[in-house]
C-alpha positions, 0 to 999 in steps of 0.5 A: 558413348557415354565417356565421349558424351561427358567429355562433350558435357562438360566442355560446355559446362566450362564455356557455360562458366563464363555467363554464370560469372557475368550475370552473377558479378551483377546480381550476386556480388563477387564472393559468391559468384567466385563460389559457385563458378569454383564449384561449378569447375571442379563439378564439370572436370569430375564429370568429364572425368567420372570422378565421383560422377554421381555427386558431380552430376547432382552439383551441377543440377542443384546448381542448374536450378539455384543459380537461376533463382538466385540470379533472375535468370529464365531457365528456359532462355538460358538453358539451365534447365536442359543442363540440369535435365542432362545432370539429373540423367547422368546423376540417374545412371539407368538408360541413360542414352535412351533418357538423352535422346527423349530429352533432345527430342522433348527439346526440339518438339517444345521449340517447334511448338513455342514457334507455332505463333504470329511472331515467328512464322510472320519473320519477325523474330527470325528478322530481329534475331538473325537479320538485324543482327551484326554478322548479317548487317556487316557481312551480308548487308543485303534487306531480304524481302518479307517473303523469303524471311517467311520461308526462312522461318518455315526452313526453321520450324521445318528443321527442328521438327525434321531433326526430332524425328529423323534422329530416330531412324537408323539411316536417315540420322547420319543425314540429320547429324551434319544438317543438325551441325550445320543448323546450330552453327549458322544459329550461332553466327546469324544471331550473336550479338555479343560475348555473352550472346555467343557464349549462350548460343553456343552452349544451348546449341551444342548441348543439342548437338550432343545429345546427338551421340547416344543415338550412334551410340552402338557405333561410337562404342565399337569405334572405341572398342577396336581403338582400345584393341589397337591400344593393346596391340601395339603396347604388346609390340613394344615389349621386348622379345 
């Protein structure tokens, strides 16, 4: 489980390259950007890769929290800090799938909590963030009433909340996985208003879909169990008589 979930990792790492090196050509100039995009690289395919997988995971934590600091970003809007948590863990190496699970459930518990206010169970955010945004207005273009945002908000509160706690449970979790897929890209298309915007969307949404596979980690690791036998099986086929 834990190979997929570095494949996975740092996939989203190489996507999340593209807005360090947009916000860094701004706030940090072009030389150091060019330095830290470069390391940030060779950090993610090491990690992929298992490649000195420690110091690699360590790299993209220092720089989970330096960029920001350096930059002006918010950690928490732009997500550096799930990447960092996520680093650190596979940096720890002890229960690694355990601590992944914790921290998306910590994920979704904080965005259920951060959205308990007038603002989001009112429709106003879910309007300004998913209505008044482009793929709505020009692909849908229909002004939905103020009441059936308010129970789109709810649906909203109400999944991540679901999603935290039904992960948990062996059977409902293989509902929860697709609702979650499907969750996170409806975010994506709904709310992206630009390159950047469908870069960080991406990344953050993704990330939590990630953190989905170490809770079918006794599956994935049979599934790939019996591909590596099947593996084997065929290469003693292929020797001759």
């Amino acid at each position: 489980m834990l190979t997929v979930f570095r494949y996975a990792f740092a996939g989203l790492l190489l996507v999340k390259v593209l807005d360090i090196a947009e916000r860094g050509r701004v706030y940090l100039g072009l030389p150091l950007t060019a330095l830290i995009c470069l390391v940030w690289v060779v950090a993610a395919v090491a990690i992929a890769r298992d490649w000195h997988g420690r110091a690699a995971a360590v790299t993209i934590a220092v720089l989970a929290v330096a960029v920001p600091v350096l930059s002006g970003m918010q950690m928490y809007n732009q997500h550096m800090y799930l990447i960092g948590s996520i680093a650190v863990v596979l940096a720890l190496r002890v229960a690694e799938a355990t601590l992944l699970k914790v921290q998306l459930s910590i994920v979704y518990g904080f965005g259920v909590l951060a959205k308990l206010n007038e603002a989001f169970l009112s429709g106003t955010e879910v309007y300004t963030s998913a209505i008044a945004r482009p793929f709505w207005m020009t692909f849908i273009d229909y002004e939905p009433s103020a009441t059936v945002v308010i129970a789109a908000s709810v649906a909203a509160l109400c999944t991540e909340g679901g999603l935290a706690i039904a992960l948990w449970m062996p059977r409902a979790r293989w509902v929860a996985a697709p609702v979650g897929v499907a969750f996170h890209t409806v975010m994506l298309v709904l709310m992206t208003a630009g390159p950047i915007s469908f870069v960080r969307l991406l990344v953050f949404g993704f990330l939590l879909v990630a953190l989905y596979l170490p809770f079918f980690e006794r599956e994935l690791d049979n599934l790939m169990a019996s591909r590596g036998r099947r593996s084997i099986l065929r290469s003693l086929d292929s020797l001759p008589a």
